[in-house]
C-alpha positions as CSV (number, residue, x, y, z in Angstrom):
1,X,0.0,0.0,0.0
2,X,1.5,3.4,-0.7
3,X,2.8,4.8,2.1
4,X,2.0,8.2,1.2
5,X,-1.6,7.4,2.3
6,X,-2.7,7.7,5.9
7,X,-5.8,7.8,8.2
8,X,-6.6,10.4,10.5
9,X,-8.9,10.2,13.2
10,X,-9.7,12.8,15.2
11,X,-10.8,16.1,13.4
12,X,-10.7,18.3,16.3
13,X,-9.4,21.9,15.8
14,X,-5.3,20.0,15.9
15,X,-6.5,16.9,14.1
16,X,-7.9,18.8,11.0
17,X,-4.8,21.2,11.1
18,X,-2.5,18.1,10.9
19,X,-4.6,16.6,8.5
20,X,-4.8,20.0,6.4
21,X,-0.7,20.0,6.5
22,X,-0.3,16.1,5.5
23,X,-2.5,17.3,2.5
24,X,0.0,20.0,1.9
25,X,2.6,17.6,2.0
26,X,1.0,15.7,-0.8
27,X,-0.5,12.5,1.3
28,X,-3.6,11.2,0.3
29,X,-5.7,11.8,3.4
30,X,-8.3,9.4,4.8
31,X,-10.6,11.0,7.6
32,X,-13.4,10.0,9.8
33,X,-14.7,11.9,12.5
34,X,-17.8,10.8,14.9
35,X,-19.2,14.0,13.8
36,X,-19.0,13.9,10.3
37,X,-19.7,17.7,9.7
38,X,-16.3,19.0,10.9
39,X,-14.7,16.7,7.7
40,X,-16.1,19.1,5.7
41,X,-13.6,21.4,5.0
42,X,-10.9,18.7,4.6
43,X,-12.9,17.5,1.5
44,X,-13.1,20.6,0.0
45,X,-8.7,20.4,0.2
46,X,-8.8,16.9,-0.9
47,X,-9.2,14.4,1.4
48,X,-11.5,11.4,1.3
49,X,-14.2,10.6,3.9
50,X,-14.2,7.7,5.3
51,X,-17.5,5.8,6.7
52,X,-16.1,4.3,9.8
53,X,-12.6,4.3,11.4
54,X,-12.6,0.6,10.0
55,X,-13.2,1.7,6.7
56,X,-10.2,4.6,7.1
57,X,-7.9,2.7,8.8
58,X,-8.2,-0.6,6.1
59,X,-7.8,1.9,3.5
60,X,-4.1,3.2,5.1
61,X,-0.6,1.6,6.7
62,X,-0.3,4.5,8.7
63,X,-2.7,5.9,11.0
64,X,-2.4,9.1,13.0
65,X,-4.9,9.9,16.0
66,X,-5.7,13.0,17.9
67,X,-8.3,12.2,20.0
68,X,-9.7,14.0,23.7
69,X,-9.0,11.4,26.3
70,X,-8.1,7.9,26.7
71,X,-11.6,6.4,26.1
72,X,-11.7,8.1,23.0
73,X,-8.6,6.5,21.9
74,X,-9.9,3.1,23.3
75,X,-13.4,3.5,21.1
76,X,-11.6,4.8,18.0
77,X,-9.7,1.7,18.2
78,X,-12.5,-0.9,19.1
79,X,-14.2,0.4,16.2
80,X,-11.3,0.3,13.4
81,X,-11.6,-3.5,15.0
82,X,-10.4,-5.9,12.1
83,X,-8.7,-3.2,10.0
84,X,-5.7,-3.1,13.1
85,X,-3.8,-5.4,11.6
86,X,-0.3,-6.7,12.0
87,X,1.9,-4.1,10.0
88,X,0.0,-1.3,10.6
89,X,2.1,2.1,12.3
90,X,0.1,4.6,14.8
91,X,1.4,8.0,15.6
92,X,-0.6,9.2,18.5
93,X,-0.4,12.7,19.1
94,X,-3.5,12.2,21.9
95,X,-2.3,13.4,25.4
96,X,-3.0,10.4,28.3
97,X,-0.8,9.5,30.6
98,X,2.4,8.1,30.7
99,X,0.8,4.7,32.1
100,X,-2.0,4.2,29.4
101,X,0.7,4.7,26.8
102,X,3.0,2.0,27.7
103,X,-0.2,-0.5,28.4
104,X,-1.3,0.5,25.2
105,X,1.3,0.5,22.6
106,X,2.3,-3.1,24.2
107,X,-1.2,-4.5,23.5
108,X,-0.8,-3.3,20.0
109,X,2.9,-4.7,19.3
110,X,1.1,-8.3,20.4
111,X,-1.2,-7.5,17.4
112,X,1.9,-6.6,14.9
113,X,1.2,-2.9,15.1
114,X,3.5,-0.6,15.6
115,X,2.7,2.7,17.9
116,X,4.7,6.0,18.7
117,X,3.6,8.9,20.7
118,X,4.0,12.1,18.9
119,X,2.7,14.7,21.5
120,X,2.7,18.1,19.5
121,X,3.3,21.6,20.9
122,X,1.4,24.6,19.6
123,X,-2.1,26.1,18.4
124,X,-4.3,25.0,15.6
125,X,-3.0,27.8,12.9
126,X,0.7,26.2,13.5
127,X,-0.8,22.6,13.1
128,X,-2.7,23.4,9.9
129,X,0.8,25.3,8.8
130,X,2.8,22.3,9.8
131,X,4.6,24.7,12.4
132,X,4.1,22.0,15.8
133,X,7.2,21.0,17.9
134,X,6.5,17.0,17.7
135,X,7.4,15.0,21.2
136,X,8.1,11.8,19.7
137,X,8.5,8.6,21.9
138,X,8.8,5.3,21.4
139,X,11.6,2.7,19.6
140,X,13.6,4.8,17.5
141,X,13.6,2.4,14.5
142,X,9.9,2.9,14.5
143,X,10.1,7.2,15.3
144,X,12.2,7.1,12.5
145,X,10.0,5.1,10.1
146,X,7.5,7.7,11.0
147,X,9.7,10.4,10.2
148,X,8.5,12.0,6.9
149,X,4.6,12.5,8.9
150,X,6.6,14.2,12.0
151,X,8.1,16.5,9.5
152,X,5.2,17.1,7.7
153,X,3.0,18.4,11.0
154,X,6.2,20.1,12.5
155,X,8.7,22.4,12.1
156,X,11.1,20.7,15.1
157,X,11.0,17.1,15.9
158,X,12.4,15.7,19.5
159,X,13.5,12.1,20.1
160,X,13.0,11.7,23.4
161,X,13.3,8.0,24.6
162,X,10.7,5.1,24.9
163,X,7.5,5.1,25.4
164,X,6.2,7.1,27.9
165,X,8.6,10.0,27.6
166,X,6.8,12.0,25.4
167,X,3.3,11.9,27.0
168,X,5.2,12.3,30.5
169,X,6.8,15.8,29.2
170,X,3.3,16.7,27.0
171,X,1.4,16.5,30.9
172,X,4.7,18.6,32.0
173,X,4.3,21.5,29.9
174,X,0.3,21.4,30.1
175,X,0.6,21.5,33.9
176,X,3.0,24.8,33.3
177,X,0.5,26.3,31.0
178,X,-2.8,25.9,33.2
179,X,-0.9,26.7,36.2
180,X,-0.2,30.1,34.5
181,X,-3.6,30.8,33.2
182,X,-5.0,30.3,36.2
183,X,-2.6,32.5,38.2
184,X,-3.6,35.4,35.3
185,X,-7.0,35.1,35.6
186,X,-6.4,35.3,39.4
187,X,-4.4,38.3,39.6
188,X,-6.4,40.0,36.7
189,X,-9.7,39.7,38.6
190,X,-7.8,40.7,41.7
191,X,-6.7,43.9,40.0
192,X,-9.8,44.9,38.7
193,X,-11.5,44.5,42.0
194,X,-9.2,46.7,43.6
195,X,-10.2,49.4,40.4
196,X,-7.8,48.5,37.9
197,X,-8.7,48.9,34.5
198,X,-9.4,45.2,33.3
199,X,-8.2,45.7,28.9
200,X,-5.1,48.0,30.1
201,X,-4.1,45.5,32.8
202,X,-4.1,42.9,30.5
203,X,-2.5,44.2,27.8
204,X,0.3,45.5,30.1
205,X,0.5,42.2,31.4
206,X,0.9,40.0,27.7
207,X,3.7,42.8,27.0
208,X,6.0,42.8,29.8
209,X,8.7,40.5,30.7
210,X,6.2,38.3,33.5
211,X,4.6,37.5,30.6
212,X,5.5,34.2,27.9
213,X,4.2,33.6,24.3
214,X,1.3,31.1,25.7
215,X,0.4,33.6,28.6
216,X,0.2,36.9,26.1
217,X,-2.0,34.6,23.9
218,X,-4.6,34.0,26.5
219,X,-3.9,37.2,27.8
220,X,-5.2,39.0,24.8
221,X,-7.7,36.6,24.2
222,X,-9.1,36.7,28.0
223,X,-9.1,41.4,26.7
224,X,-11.4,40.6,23.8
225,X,-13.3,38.0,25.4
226,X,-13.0,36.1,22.5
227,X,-13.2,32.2,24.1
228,X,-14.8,30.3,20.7
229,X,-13.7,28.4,18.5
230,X,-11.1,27.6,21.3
231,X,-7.8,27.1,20.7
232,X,-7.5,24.5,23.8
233,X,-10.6,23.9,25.0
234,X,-11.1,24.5,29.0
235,X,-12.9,20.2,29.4
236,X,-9.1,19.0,27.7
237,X,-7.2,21.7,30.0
238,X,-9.4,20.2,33.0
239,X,-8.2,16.3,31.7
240,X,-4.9,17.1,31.6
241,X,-4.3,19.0,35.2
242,X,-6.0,15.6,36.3
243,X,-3.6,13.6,34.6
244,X,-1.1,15.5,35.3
245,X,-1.4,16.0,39.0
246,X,-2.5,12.0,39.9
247,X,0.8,10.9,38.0
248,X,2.5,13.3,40.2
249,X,1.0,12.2,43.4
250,X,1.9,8.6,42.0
251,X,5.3,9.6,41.6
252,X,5.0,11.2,45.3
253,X,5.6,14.9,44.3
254,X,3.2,17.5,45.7
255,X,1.1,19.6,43.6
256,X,-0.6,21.9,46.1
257,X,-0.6,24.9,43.4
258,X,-1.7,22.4,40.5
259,X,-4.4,21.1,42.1
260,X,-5.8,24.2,43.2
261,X,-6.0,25.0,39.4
262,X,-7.0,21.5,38.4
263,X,-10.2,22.7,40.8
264,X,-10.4,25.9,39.0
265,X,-10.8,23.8,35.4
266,X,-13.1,21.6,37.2
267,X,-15.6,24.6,37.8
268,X,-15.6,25.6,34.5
269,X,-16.3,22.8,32.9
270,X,-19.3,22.0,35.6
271,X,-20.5,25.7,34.7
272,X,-20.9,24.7,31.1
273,X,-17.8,26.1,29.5
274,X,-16.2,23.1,29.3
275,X,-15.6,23.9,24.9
276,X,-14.6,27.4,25.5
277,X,-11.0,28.0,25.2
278,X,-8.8,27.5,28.6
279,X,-8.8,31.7,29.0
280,X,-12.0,31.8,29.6
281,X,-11.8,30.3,33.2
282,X,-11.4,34.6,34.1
283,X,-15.0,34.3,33.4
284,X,-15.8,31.9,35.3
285,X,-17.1,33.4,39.1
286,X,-20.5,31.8,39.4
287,X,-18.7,28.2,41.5
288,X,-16.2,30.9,43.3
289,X,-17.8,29.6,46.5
290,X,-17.6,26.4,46.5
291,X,-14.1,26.4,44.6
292,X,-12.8,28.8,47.5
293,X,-14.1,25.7,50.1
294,X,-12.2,23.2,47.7
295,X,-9.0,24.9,47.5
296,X,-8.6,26.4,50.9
297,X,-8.6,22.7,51.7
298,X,-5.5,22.5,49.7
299,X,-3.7,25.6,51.1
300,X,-4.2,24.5,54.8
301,X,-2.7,21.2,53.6
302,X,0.1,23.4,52.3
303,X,0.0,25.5,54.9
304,X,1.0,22.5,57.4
305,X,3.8,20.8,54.9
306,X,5.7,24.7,55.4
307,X,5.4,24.7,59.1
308,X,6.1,21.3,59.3
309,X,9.6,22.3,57.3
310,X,9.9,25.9,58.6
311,X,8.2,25.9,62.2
312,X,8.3,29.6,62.2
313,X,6.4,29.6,58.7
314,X,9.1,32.2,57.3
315,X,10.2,29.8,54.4
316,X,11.0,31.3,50.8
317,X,8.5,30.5,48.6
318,X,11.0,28.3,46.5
319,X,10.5,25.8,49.1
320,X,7.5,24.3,47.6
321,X,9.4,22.6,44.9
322,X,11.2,20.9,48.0
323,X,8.1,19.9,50.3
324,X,7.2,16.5,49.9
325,X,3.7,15.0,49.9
326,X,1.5,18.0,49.9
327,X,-2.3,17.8,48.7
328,X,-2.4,16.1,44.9
């Protein structure tokens, strides 16, 4: 089969902008998507719709998902079910955990199938301009196979070890990234309480050097209110704090400041926002009570770790990263 065909599953807003830069790239591009409509605009650039994720992944040798969560992945699969076939390569950009993706891409080597994470970095307009830094994971002979389709989605590609690796530094930068949107929309709606004005504060803010390139993004996004079509959508933000924080506690490292935003996420999501882009949580006010309960839970658990360390509770705040347990 030619190997400049391949199957993508998973037409999110970072699916369909990988799939629109493999079509660049001059693959032939098979897509299904559970909701059929968002294909649309990949046929009018010359990919082929698929009727099933069997039907898409029998018609490829190569397959690339980029799915929500680890169910997904586990239905997408169940339902290519006699089209995963011994020979066939997977290059999973989907963020799980570290766990998941070792039990996973074993279970599929029994099968014959090959299976490499490539977690990407970046925003839809960089997928779709094949402008993503790839994480890519897994046995190098295999990364390496796979290499023309990492080049063709990004403009840097990482090797970074077996499996595991990738989706393991993926849950490290996504815990960076919502525990700095958080801390924004925090200080923002601090400052605006106290009489600040809320568009100059923000734009000062995404201009200065406290800022970074993610944090000015949401930063000018949280000014124009502008939260749809997200760019990261606040229900995958909310999955990937979770992740991010449980293989931590598994791990045993304490993530008292994580967790309070992995709460924060939680809210929006159970206020309905859950597909609005991760900026909006400065929005979000309506659950302040009852996240306020949740999270001064966590800082009195914190609040004991630094006396237990410090007993006259004077500790610089760069203790944290040395206080072990915590809440997580």
């Amino acid at each position: 089969m030619d190997t400049k065909t391949i199957a993508v599953l998973g037409l999110g807003v970072m699916g369909s902008g990988m799939a629109t830069s493999l079509l660049d790239h001059g693959y032939r591009v098979l897509v299904h998507n559970r909701t059929a409509a968002k294909a649309a605009p990949l046929l009018d650039r010359g990919a082929e719709l698929a009727e099933s994720a069997e039907a898409a992944v029998a018609g490829a040798d190569r397959v690339l998902l980029s799915l929500a969560d680890e169910p997904a992945v586990d239905a997408v699969l169940a339902a290519a079910g006699p089209a995963i076939r011994a020979g066939l390569s997977i290059v999973d950009t989907s963020t799980v955990s570290a766990g998941y993706s070792r039990s996973l891409t074993a279970r599929l080597a029994d099968e014959g199938v090959t299976r490499i994470e490539a977690c990407v970095l970046g925003n839809p307009a960089q997928a779709a301009a094949g402008q993503l830094r790839v994480l890519a994971a897994g046995a190098r002979a295999a990364v390496e196979s796979a290499g023309d389709v990492l080049d063709a989605i990004g403009r840097e590609v990482s090797y970074l070890g077996p499996i595991g690796n990738a989706a393991t530094t993926k849950l490290v930068f996504n815990l960076l990234l919502g525990g700095q949107v958080a801390a924004l929309a925090e200080a923002v709606n601090y400052g605006v309480a106290a009489g600040l004005d809320r568009d100059r504060l923000l734009t000062a803010i995404g201009a200065s050097g406290f800022s970074s390139k993610v944090l000015s993004f949401r930063a000018e996004l949280m000014r124009s209110r502008r939260y749809e079509p997200a760019a990261f959508r606040s229900a995958l933000m909310a999955k990937d704090l979770r992740l991010g924080t449980g293989a931590a506690a598994e791990a045993g490292v304490g993530t008292p400041v994580l967790t309070a935003a992995a709460l924060a996420y939680e809210a929006v999501v159970a206020a309905g926002a859950g597909d609005a882009d991760a900026a909006i949580l400065i929005e979000v006010a309506d659950e302040a009570t009852d996240l306020g309960r949740r999270a001064a839970a966590v800082r009195t658990d914190l609040d004991d770790a630094g006396s237990a360390a410090d007993p006259g509770n004077h500790a610089d705040a760069a203790i944290l990263i040395d206080t072990p347990g915590g809440s997580a």
